[in-house]
C-alpha positions in Angstrom: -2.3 -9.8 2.1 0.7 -10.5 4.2 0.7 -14.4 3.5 3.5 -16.8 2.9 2.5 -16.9 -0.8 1.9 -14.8 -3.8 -1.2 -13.1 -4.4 -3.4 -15.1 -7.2 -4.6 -12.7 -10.0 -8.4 -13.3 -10.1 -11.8 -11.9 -10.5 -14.0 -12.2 -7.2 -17.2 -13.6 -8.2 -20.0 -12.4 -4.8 -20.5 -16.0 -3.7 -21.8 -16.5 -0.1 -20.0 -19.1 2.0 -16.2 -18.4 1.0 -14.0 -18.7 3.8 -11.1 -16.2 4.8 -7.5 -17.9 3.5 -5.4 -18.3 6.7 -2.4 -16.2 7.5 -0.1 -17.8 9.6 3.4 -17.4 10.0 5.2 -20.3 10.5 6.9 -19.2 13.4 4.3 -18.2 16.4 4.4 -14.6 16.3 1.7 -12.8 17.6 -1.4 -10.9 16.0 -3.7 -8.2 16.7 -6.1 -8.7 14.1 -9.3 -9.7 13.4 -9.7 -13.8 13.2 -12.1 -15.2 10.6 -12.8 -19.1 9.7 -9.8 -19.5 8.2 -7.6 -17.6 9.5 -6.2 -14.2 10.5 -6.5 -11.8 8.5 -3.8 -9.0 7.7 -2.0 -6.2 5.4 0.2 -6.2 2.7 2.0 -7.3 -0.6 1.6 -6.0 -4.0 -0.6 -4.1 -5.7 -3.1 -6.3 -7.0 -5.7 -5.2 -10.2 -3.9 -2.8 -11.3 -5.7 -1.7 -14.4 -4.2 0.6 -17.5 -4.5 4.4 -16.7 -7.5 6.0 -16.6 -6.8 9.5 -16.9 -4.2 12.2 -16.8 -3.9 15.2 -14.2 -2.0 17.6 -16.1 -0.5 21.2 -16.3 0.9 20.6 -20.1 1.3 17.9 -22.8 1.7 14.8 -21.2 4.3 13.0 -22.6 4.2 9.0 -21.8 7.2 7.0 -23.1 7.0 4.7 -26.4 4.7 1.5 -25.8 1.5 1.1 -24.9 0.8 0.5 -20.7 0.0 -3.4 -20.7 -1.0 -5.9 -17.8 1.2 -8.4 -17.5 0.8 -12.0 -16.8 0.2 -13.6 -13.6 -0.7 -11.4 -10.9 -1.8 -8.0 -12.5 0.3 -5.3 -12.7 1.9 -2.8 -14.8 5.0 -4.5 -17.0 8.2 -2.8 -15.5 9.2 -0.4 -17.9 5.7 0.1 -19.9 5.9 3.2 -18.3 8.6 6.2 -18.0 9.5 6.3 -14.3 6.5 5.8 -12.8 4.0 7.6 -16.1 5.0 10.7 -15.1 7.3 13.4 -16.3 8.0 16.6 -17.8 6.3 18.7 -21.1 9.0 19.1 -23.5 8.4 22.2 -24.4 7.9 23.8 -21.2 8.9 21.4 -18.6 5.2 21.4 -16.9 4.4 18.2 -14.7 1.4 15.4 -15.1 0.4 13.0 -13.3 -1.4 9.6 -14.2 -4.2 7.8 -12.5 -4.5 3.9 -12.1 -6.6 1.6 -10.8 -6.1 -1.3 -8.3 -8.7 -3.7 -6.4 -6.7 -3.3 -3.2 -3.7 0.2 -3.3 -4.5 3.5 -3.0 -1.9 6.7 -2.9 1.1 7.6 -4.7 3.9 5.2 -5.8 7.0 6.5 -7.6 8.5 4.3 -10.1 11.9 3.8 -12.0 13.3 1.6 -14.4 16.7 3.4 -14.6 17.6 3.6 -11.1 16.6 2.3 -7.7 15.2 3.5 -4.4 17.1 3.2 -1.0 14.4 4.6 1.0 10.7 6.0 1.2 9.0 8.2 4.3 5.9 9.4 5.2 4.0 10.5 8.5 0.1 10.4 9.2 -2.6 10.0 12.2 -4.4 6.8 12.8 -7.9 7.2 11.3 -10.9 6.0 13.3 -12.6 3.0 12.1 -16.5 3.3 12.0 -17.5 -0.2 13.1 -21.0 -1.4 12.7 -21.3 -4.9 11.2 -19.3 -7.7 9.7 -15.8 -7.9 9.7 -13.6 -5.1 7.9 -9.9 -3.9 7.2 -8.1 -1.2 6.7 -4.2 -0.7 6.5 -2.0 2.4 6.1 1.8 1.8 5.3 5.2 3.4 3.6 7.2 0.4 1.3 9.5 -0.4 -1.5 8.9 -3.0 -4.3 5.3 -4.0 -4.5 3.8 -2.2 -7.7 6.0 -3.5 -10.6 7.5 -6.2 -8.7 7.1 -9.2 -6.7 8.1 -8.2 -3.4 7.1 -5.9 -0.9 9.1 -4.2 1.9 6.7 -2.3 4.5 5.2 -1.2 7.9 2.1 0.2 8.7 -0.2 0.7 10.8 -4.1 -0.8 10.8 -7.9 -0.8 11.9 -9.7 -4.1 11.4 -13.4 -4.0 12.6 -15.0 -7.3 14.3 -18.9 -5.8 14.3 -18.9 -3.1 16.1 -15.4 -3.1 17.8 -12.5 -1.8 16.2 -8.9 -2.9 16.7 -5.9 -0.9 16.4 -2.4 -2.1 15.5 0.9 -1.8 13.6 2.9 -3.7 11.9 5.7 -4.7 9.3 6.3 -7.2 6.5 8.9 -8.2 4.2 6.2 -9.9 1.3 6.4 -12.7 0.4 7.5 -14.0 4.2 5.8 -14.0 7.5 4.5 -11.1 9.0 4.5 -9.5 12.3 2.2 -7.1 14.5 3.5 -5.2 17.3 1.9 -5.3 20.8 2.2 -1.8 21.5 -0.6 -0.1 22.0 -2.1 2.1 19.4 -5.2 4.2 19.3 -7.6 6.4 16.8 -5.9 10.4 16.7 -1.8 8.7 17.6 0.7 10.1 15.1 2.7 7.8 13.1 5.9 8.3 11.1 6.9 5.3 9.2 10.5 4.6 7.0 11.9 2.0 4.9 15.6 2.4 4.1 17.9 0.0 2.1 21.2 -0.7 3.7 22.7 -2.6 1.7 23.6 -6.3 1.0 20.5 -7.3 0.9 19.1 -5.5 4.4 16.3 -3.3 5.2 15.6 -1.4 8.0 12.1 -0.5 8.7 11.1 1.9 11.4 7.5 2.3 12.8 7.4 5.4 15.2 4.2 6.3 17.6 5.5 9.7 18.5 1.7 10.2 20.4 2.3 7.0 22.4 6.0 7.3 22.7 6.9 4.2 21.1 9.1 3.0 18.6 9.4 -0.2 16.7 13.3 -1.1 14.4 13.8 -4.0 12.6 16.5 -4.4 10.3 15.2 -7.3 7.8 17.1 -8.9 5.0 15.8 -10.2 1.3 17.2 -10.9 -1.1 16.2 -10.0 -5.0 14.5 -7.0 -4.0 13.8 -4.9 -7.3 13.6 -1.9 -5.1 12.2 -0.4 -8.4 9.0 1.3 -6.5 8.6 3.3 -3.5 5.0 4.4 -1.8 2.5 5.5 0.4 -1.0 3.8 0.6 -3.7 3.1 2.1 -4.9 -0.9 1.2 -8.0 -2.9 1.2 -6.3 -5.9 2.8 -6.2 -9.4 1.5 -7.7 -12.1 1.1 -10.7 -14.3 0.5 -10.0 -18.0 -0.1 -10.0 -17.3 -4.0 -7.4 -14.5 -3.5 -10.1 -11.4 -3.1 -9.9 -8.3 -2.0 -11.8 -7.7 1.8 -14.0 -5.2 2.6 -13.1 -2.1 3.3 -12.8 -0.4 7.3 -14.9 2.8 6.8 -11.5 4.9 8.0 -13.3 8.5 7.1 -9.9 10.1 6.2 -6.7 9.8 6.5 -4.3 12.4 6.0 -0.3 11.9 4.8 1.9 14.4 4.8 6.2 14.7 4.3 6.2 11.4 1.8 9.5 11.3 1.0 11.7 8.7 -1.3 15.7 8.7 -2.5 17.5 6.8 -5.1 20.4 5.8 -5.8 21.0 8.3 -8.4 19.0 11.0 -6.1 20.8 9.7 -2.7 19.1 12.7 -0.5 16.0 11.8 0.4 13.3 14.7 -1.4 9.2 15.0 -1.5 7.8 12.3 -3.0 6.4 14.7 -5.5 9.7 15.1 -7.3 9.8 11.5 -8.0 6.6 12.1 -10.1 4.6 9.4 -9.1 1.6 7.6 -10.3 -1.9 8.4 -8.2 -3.6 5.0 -7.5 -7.3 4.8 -6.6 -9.6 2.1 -5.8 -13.2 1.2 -4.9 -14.5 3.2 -1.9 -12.0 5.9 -1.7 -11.1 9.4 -3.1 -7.3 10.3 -3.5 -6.6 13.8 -3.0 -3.8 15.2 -5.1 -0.6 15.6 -3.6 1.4 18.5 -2.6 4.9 19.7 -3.4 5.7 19.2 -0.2 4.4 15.7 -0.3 1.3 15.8 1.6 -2.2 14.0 0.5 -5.0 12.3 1.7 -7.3 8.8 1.3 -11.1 10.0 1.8 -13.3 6.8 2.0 -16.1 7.6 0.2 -18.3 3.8 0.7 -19.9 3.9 -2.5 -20.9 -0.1 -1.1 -19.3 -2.2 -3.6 -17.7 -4.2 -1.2 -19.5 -6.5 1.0 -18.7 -7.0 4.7 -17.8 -10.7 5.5 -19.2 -12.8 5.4 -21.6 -12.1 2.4 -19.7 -12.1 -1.3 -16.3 -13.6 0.4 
């Protein structure tokens, strides 16, 4: 999903023969990826298929604010605002927490929203799952960001496992969505611990900071963009992107991987705190279990391989 242009909103019919949409920067950066016909073949952008909520996980009354959660044109996503801060918040009468679940082709974890103020920075830690490689070409990508589920752009790093058959490839990476994105060369392996941050700096800068604390390694870059919403900050796990019709790819069997500390800030809430006090919304999608998550903002991404995604290149 990291491409030069915006994800198209559209349903993925199982046709054999579709080629992999290319993913070139326009600069020659390097990549650690796996190559297909068309192209490279990487993480990242927004949420894409992100359906109305399907349930709620809750302790009291949950209490959602007026309107009805709507999908709204062009690439699909929940309208900013159809939601109270991210569907999630407090039992009048006894001030008891719920969480809601939604649904995304391509996003899984926890993303907090807000339509009142706006996040300066999001954290999390976790270990590099090992891919489970035996045919066909398939991607996994684990990653901390701002922007991405209620709006257009998408500030991240991550790290990722891409299988080509039976090999798998380990790398990291950042992206500021909708530009060019860039993998580092440093080398990573299955069992390294990774903390990641994204923190807004103002004027239009962010600095994102990809640490292999088992390697020793550290990667800083201080990006700018402007018209960020910063109106989201997460922690997922993603099915990359995309088949030459947009599509979702299939899935690296990653067995589990394991988050823990998630933090955000605000700008009303300037000291960064657990994730969990943000009350954020619980994404699934095909493949995967979400665990719930902690106070102290700790969860985990099981995949699960229920086989509704092909490996490439048969139905992409």
């Amino acid at each position: 999903m990291r491409r030069r242009w915006p994800i198209l909103a559209v349903t993925i019919p199982l046709l054999v023969g579709w080629s992999l949409t290319g993913a070139f920067p326009a600069s020659a950066a390097q990549h650690y990826g796996v190559t297909g016909p068309g192209g490279l073949v990487q993480p990242g952008g927004p949420v894409s298929g992100l359906g109305s909520p399907i349930s709620t996980i809750a302790t009291g009354t949950p209490q959602v604010s007026s309107g009805t959660p709507r999908i709204s044109s062009g690439t699909p996503r929940i309208s900013t605002g159809s939601l109270q801060d991210g569907a999630a918040g407090q039992n009048a009468g006894g001030g008891r927490q719920y969480t809601t679940v939604v649904t995304s082709s391509n996003w899984s974890g926890y993303a907090a929203t807000s339509s009142t103020t706006q996040f300066t920075s999001v954290s999390s830690s976790w270990v590099q799952p090992t891919g489970s490689c035996t045919s066909g070409d398939q991607y996994a990508a684990f990653w901390v960001g701002l922007d991405g589920y209620s709006s257009s752009t998408v500030e991240q790093t991550g790290s990722e496992v891409d299988c080509a058959g039976r090999t798998p490839r380990y790398y990291g990476w950042y992206e500021m969505y909708p530009g060019a994105s860039s993998d580092y060369a440093n080398p990573v392996s299955p069992g390294d611990h990774f903390t990641a941050s994204v923190t807004y700096s103002g004027s239009n800068q962010f600095v994102l900071v990809l640490s292999d604390t088992t390697k020793g390694w550290t990667q800083t870059q201080t990006q700018t963009l402007a018209g960020a919403a910063r109106s989201s900050a997460e922690v997922i796990a993603e099915a990359p992107c995309c088949t030459s019709r947009g599509g979702i790819l299939p899935l690296t069997n990653f067995g589990t991987v394991n988050f823990t500390g998630a933090t955000a800030a605000t700008t009303a809430k300037p000291t960064a705190a657990s994730l969990a006090t943000f009350n954020p919304v619980e994404i699934t999608m095909p493949d995967v279990s979400v665990s719930s998550l902690t106070s102290s903002g700790a969860f985990s991404v099981k995949y699960t391989g229920s086989g509704s995604r092909f490996p490439f290149p048969f139905g992409f």
